[in-house]
C-alpha positions, 0 to 999 in steps of 0.5 A: 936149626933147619933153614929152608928157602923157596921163592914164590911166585905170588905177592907176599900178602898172598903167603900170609893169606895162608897162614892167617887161614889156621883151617888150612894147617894141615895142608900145608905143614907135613905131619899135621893130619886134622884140625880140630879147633881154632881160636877166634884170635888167630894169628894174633900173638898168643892164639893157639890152633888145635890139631892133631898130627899122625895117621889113625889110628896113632893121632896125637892131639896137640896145638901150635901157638901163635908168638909173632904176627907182622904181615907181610915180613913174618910169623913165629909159631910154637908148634908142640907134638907131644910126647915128641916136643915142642919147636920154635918156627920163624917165617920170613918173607920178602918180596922179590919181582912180582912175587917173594922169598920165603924162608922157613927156620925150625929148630926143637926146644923141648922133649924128646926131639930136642936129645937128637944130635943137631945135625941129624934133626936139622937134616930130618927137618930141612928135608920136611920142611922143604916139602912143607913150603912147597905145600905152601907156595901150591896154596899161595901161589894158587890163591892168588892166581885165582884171586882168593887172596883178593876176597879179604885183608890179611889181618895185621897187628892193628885189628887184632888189636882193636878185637877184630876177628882175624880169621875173617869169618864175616867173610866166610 
């Protein structure tokens, strides 16, 4: 299992204000090229967003599904790549000062990904995901000093709950 750790210097709602904006995938998690869909209930536990992950010509269209949302501590996520395989990830955020740790966990549960001996993927992903939550803390951070993160709440399990939309797109 792969564990990556950065500080950001923004508040965490600013953090979950990114992932709860399933259209900016792909600019943060490596891999990931284009979205092509998204559900209306994402992050709600059970939403999937569609993308493709690859470079053209070799795309490879998939989803990540949503397994957790509990702004502003964590998410978990299901993202699958398939014929690679599918991974559990867990974002974890703590505020620390005016702004947050974040810590990534990835680790590979099924296909082809999940032969590789342990240690060489966990090298293969520490070294990905680092570069990933640095696209993120850009994202954030950037947010929330123009005050982006300011424009809407960070939908939280109580609206999902009620059916609102979570992606915000009266706000839009």
């Amino acid at each position: 299992m792969s564990r990556n750790v950065r500080v950001f210097d923004c508040p965490p709602d600013a953090v979950f204000e990114v992932l709860a904006d399933a259209w900016l995938y792909p600019s943060w998690v490596v891999g990931a090229s284009r979205m092509r869909d998204v559900d209306a209930s994402w992050p709600a536990p059970e939403a999937r967003l569609h993308h493709s992950i690859g470079v053209w010509p070799v795309l490879i269209d998939d989803e990540t599904r949503s397994l957790e949302w509990q702004p502003p501590l964590r998410m978990r996520m299901r993202p699958s790549g398939w014929p690679l395989g599918e991974a559990r990830v867990l974002m974890e955020v703590k505020p620390r000062g005016a702004g947050c740790v974040v810590r990534m966990q990835e680790e590979v549960v099924a296909g082809p990904g999940s032969w590789v001996p342990a240690p060489l993927m966990d090298v293969l992903l520490h070294l990905r995901n680092a570069e990933s939550l640095r696209r993120l803390a850009f994202l954030a951070e950037g947010r929330h000093r123009t005050g982006q993160d300011d424009t809407r709440p960070v939908p939280g399990p109580e609206s999902q709950a009620a059916g609102a939309d979570p992606a915000g797109a009266e706000a839009r």
